[in-house]
N, CA, C and O atoms as a GROMACS GRO file, in nm:
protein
  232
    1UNK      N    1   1.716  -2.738   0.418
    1UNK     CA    2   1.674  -2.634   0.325
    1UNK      C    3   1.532  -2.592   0.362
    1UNK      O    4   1.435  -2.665   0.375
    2UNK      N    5   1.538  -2.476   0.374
    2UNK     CA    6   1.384  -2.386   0.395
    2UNK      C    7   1.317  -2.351   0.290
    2UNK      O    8   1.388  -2.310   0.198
    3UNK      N    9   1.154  -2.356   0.264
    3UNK     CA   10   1.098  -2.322   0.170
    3UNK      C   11   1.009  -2.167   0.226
    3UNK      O   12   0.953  -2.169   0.335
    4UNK      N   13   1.006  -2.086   0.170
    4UNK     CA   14   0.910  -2.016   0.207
    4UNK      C   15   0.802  -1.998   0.113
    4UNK      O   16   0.814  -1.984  -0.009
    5UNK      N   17   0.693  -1.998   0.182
    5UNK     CA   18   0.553  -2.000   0.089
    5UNK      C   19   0.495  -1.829   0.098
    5UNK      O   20   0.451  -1.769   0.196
    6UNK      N   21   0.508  -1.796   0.002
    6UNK     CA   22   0.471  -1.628  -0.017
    6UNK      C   23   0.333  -1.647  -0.040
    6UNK      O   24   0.299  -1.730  -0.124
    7UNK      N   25   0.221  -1.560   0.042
    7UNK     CA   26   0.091  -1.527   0.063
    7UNK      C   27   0.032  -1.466  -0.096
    7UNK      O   28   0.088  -1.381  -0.165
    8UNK      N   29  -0.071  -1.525  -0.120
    8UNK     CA   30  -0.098  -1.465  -0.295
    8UNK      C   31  -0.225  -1.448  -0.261
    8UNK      O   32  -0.275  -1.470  -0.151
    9UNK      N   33  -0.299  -1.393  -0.392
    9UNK     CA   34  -0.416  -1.328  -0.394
    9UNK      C   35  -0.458  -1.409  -0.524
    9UNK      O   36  -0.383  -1.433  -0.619
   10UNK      N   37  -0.614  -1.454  -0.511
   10UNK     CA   38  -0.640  -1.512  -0.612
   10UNK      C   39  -0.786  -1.501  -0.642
   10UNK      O   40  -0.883  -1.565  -0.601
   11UNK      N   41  -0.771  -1.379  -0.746
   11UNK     CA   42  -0.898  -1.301  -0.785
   11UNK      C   43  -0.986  -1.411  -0.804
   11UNK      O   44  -0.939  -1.523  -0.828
   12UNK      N   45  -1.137  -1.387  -0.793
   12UNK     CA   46  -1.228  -1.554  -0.802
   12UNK      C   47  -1.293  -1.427  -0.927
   12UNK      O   48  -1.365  -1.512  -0.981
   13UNK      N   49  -1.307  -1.367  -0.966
   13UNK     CA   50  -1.351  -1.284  -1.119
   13UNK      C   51  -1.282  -1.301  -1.274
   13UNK      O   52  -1.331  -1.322  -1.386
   14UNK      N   53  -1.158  -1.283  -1.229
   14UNK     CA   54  -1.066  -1.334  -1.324
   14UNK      C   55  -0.957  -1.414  -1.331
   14UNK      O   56  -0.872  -1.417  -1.421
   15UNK      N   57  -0.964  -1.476  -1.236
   15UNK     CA   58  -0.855  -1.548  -1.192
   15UNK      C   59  -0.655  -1.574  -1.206
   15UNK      O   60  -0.565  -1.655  -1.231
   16UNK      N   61  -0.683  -1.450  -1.171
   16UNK     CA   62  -0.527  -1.405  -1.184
   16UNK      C   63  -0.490  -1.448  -1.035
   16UNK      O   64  -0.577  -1.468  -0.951
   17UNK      N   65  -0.390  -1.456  -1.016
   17UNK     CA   66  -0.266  -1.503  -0.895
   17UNK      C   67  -0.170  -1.377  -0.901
   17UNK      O   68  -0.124  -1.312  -0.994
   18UNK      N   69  -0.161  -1.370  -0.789
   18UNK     CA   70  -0.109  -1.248  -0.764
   18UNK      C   71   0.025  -1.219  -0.669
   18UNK      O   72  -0.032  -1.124  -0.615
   19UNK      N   73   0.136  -1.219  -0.613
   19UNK     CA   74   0.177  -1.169  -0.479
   19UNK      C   75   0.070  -1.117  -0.364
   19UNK      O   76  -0.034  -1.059  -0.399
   20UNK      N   77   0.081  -1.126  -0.313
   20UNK     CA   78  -0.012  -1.043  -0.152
   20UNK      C   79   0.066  -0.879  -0.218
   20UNK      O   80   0.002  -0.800  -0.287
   21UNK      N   81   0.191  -0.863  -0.184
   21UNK     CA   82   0.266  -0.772  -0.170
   21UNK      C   83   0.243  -0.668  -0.310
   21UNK      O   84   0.258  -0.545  -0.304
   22UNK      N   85   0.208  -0.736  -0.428
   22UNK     CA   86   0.215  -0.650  -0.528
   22UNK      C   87   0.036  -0.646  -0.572
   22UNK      O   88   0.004  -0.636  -0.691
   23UNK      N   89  -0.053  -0.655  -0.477
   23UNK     CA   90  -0.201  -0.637  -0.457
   23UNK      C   91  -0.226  -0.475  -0.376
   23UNK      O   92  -0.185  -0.440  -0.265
   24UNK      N   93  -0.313  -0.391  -0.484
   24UNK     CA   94  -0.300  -0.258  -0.426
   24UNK      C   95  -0.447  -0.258  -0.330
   24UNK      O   96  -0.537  -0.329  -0.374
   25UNK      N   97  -0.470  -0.194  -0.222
   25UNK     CA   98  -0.594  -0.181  -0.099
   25UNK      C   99  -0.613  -0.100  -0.103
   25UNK      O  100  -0.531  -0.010  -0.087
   26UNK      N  101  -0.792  -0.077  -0.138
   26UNK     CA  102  -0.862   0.057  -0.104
   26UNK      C  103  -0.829   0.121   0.037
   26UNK      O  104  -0.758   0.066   0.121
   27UNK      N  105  -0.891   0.248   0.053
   27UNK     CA  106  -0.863   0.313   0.184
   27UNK      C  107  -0.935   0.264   0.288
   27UNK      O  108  -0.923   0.333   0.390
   28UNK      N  109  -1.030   0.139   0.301
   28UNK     CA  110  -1.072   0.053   0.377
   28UNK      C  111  -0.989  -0.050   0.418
   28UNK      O  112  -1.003  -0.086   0.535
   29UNK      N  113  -0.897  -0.113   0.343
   29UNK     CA  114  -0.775  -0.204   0.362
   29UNK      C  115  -0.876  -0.308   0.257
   29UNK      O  116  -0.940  -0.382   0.332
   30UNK      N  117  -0.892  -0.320   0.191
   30UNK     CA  118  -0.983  -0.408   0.130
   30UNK      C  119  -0.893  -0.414  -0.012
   30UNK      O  120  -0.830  -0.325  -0.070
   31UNK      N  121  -0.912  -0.560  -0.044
   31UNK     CA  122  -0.783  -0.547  -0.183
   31UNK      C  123  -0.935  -0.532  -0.318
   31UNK      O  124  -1.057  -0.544  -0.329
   32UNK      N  125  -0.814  -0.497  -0.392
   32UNK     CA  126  -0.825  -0.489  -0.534
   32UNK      C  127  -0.768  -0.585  -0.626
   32UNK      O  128  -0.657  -0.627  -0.592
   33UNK      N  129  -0.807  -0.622  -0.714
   33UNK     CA  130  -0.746  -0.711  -0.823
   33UNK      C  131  -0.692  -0.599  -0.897
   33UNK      O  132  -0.760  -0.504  -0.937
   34UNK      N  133  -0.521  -0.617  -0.919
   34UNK     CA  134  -0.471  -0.536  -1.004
   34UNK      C  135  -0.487  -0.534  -1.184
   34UNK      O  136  -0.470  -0.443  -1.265
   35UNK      N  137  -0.527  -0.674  -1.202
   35UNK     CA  138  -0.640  -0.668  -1.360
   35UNK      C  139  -0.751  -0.586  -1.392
   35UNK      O  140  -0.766  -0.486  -1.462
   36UNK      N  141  -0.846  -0.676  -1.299
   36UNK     CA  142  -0.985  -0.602  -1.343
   36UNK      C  143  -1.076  -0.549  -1.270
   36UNK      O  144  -1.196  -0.533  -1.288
   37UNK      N  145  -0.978  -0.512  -1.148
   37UNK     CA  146  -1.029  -0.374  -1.089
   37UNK      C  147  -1.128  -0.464  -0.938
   37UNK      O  148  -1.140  -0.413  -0.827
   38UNK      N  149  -1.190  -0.614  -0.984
   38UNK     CA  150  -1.272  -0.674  -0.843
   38UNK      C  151  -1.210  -0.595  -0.732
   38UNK      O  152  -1.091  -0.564  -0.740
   39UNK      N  153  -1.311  -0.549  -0.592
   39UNK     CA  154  -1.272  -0.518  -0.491
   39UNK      C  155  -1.357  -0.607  -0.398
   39UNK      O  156  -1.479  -0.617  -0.392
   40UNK      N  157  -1.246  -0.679  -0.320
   40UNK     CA  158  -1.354  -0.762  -0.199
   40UNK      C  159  -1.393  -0.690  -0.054
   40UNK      O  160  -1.330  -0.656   0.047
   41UNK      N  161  -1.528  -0.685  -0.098
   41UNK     CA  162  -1.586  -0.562   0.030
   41UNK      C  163  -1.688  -0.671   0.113
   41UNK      O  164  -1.740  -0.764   0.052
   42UNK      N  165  -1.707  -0.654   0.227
   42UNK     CA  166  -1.824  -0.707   0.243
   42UNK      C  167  -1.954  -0.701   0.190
   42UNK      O  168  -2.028  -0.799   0.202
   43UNK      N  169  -1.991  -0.596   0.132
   43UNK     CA  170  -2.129  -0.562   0.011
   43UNK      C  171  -2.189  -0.691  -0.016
   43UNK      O  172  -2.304  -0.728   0.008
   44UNK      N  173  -2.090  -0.758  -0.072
   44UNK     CA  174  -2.145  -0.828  -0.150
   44UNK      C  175  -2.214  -0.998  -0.103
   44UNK      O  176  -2.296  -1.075  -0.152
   45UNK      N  177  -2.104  -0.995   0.046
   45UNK     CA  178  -2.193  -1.091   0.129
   45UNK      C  179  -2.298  -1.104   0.214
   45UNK      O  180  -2.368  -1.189   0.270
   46UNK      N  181  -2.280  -0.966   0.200
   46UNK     CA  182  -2.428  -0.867   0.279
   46UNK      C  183  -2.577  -0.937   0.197
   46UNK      O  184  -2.670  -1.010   0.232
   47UNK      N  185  -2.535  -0.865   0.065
   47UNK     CA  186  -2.673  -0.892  -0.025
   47UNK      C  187  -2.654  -1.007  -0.018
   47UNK      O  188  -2.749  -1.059   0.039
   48UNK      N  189  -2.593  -1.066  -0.042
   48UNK     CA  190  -2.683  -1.248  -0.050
   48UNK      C  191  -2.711  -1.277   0.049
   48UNK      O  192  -2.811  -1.349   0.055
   49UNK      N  193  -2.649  -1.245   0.167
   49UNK     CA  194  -2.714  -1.303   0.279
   49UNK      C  195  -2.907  -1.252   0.363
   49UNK      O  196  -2.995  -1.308   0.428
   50UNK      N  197  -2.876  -1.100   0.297
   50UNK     CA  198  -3.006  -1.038   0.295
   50UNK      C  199  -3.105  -1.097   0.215
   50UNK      O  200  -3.223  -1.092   0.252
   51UNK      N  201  -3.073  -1.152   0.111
   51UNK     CA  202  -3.141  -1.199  -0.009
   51UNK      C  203  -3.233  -1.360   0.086
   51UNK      O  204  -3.348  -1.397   0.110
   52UNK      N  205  -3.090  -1.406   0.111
   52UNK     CA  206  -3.189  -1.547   0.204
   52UNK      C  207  -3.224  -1.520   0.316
   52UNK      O  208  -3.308  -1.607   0.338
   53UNK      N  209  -3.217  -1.442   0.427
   53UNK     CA  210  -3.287  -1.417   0.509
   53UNK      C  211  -3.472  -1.370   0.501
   53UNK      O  212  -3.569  -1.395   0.573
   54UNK      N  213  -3.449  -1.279   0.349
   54UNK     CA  214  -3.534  -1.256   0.362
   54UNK      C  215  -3.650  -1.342   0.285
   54UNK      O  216  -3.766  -1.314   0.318
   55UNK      N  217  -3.635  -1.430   0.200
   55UNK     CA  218  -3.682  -1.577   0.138
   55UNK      C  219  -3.699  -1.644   0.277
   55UNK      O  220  -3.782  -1.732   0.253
   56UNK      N  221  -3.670  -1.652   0.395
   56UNK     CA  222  -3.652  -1.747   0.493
   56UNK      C  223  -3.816  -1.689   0.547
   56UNK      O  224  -3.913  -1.763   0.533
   57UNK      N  225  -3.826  -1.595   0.589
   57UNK     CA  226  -3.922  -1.517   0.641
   57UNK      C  227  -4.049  -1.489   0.613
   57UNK      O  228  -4.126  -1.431   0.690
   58UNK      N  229  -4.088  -1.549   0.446
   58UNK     CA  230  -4.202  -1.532   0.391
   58UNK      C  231  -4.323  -1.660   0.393
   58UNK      O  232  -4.432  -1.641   0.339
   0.00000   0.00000   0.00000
């Protein structure tokens, strides 16, 4: 007997679980949480990482 493990999405904002398949993607390919709208962009690892680089430097 075969199991198949279906790919999910698991908003870290609101923590809903999701299908992969029933997760809608901006026109970047970047998903959306179909709840509450989170979009995972790089933005947001940008700024923090800007944030300590630039604490590193002073």
């Amino acid at each position: 007997m075969s199991t198949e493990n279906a790919a999910t999405f698991d908003c870290p904002e609101c923590d809903v679980t999701a299908p992969s398949t029933s997760v809608p993607y901006d026109s970047l390919g970047y998903v959306v949480c179909p709840v509450c709208g989170y979009a995972a962009t790089p933005d947001a690892e940008r700024s923090s990482g800007a944030d300590r680089s630039s604490g590193a430097g002073d």
